[in-house]
Steps between C-alpha positions, in 0.01 A plus 500: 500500500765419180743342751222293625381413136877424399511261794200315404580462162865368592348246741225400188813462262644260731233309694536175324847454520663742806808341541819548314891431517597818652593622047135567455507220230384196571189464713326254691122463635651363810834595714787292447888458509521632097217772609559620863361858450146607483465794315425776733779422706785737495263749270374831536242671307542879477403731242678879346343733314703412218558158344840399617583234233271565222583223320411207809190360413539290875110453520451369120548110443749311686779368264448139592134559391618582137440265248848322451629491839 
């Protein structure tokens, strides 16, 4: 039930723009030469009792999204 929960809330975070240039940094609503990869390719979605790397916030606002960038 949390992995499934973690998976929907990483496809919400990226539904508008999936694609990106293989850096996780520049993304794209459609697939292109500059954004090949969609984001759930070439990821996996586990989870551990304890929180790995504590200081990831990988579900929280993607940096282009920032004001600034």
């Amino acid at each position: 039930m949390q992995q499934a929960a973690v998976v929907a809330m990483y496809e919400d975070l990226h539904k508008d723009r999936p694609f990106h240039d293989g850096l996780f940094r520049i993304w794209m609503k459609e697939r292109s030469a500059m954004t090949p990869f969609h984001y759930a390719e070439g990821v996996s979605i586990w989870l551990s009792r304890e929180d790995l790397t504590p200081d990831d916030d990988w579900l929280g606002q993607r940096r282009d999204a920032l004001p600034g960038n």
